[in-house]
VOTORRO-840393 format. One record per residue (C-alpha): residue number from 1; residue in one letter; x, y, z. Coordinates in Angstrom, 1 decimal, always signed. Last residue first. Example, Ala and Ser with C-alpha at 12.3 -4.5 7.8 and 13.67 -1.06 7.14 Angstrom:
! VOTORRO-840393
<guza k="2" r="s" east="+13.7" north="-1.1" up="+7.1"/>
<guza k="1" r="a" east="+12.3" north="-4.5" up="+7.8"/>
//
This chain:
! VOTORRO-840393
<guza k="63" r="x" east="+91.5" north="+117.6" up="+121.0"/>
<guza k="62" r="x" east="+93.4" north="+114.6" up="+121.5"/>
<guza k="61" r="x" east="+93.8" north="+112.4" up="+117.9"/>
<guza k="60" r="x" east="+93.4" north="+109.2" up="+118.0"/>
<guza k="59" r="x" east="+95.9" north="+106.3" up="+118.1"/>
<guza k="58" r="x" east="+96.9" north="+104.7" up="+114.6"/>
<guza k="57" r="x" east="+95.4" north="+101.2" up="+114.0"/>
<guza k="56" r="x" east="+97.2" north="+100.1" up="+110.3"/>
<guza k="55" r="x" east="+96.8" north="+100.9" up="+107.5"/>
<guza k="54" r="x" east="+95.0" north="+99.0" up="+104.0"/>
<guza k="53" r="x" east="+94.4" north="+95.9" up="+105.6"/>
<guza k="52" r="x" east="+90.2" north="+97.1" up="+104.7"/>
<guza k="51" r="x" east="+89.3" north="+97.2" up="+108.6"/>
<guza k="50" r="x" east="+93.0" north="+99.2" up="+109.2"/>
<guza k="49" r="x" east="+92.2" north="+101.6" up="+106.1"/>
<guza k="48" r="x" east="+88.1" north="+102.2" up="+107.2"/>
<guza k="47" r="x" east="+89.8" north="+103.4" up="+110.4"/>
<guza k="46" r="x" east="+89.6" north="+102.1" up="+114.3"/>
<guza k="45" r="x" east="+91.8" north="+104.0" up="+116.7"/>
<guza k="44" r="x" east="+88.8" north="+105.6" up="+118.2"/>
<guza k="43" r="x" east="+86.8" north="+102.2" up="+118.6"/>
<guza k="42" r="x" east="+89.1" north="+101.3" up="+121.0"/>
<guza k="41" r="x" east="+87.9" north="+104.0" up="+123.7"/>
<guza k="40" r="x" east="+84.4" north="+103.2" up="+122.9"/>
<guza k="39" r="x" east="+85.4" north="+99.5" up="+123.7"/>
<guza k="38" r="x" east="+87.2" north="+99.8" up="+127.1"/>
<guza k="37" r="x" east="+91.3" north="+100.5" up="+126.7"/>
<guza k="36" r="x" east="+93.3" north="+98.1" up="+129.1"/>
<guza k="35" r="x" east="+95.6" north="+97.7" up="+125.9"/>
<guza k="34" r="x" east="+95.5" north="+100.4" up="+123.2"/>
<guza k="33" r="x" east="+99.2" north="+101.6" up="+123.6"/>
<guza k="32" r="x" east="+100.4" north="+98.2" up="+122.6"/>
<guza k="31" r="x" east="+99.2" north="+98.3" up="+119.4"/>
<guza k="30" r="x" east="+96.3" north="+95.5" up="+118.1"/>
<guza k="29" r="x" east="+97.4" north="+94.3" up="+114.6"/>
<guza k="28" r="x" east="+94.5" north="+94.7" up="+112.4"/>
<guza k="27" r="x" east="+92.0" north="+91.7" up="+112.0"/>
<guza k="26" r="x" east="+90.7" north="+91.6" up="+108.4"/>
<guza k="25" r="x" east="+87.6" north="+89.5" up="+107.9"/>
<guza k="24" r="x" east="+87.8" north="+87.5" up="+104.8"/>
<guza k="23" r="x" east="+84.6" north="+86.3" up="+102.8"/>
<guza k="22" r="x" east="+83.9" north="+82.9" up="+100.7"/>
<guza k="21" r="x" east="+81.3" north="+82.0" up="+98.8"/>
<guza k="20" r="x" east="+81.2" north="+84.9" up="+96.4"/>
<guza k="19" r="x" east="+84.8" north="+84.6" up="+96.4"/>
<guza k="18" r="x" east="+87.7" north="+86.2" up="+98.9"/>
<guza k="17" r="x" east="+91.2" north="+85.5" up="+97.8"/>
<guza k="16" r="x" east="+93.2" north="+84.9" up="+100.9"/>
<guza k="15" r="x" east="+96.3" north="+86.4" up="+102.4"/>
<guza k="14" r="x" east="+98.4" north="+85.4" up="+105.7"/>
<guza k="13" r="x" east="+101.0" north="+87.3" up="+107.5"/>
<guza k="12" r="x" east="+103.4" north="+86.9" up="+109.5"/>
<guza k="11" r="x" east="+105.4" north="+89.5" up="+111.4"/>
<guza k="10" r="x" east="+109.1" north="+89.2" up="+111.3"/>
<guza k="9" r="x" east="+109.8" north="+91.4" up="+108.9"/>
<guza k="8" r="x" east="+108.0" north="+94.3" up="+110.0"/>
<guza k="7" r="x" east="+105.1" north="+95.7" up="+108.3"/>
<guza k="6" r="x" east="+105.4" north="+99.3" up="+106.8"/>
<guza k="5" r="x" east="+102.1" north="+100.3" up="+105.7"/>
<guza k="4" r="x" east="+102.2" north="+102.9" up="+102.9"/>
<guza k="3" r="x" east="+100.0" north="+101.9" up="+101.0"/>
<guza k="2" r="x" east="+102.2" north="+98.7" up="+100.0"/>
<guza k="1" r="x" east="+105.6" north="+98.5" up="+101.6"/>
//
């Protein structure tokens, strides 16, 4: 458990070095809860920490 992300065991994951020739885009697990969602909706759960692989997608908070 690093930054306090908790990913299960079975998930795979896959880590590369980036380079000055090479650059990783980080795709955060999509959660259940966001499906059938249209973009500006999805953009809501989006956080510097789940586009880094730093946290994961947390739903937003209703006002």
């Amino acid at each position: 458990m690093e930054f306090g992300v908790n990913i299960p065991r079975k998930q795979k994951i896959r880590v590369w070095d980036s380079t000055a020739e090479i650059r990783c885009l980080v795709l955060p697990m999509r959660p259940a809860a966001s499906f059938g969602l249209f973009e500006t909706a999805l953009a809501k759960w989006v956080s510097r920490n789940s586009m880094i692989g730093t946290g994961l997608p947390q739903a937003p908070a209703t006002p």
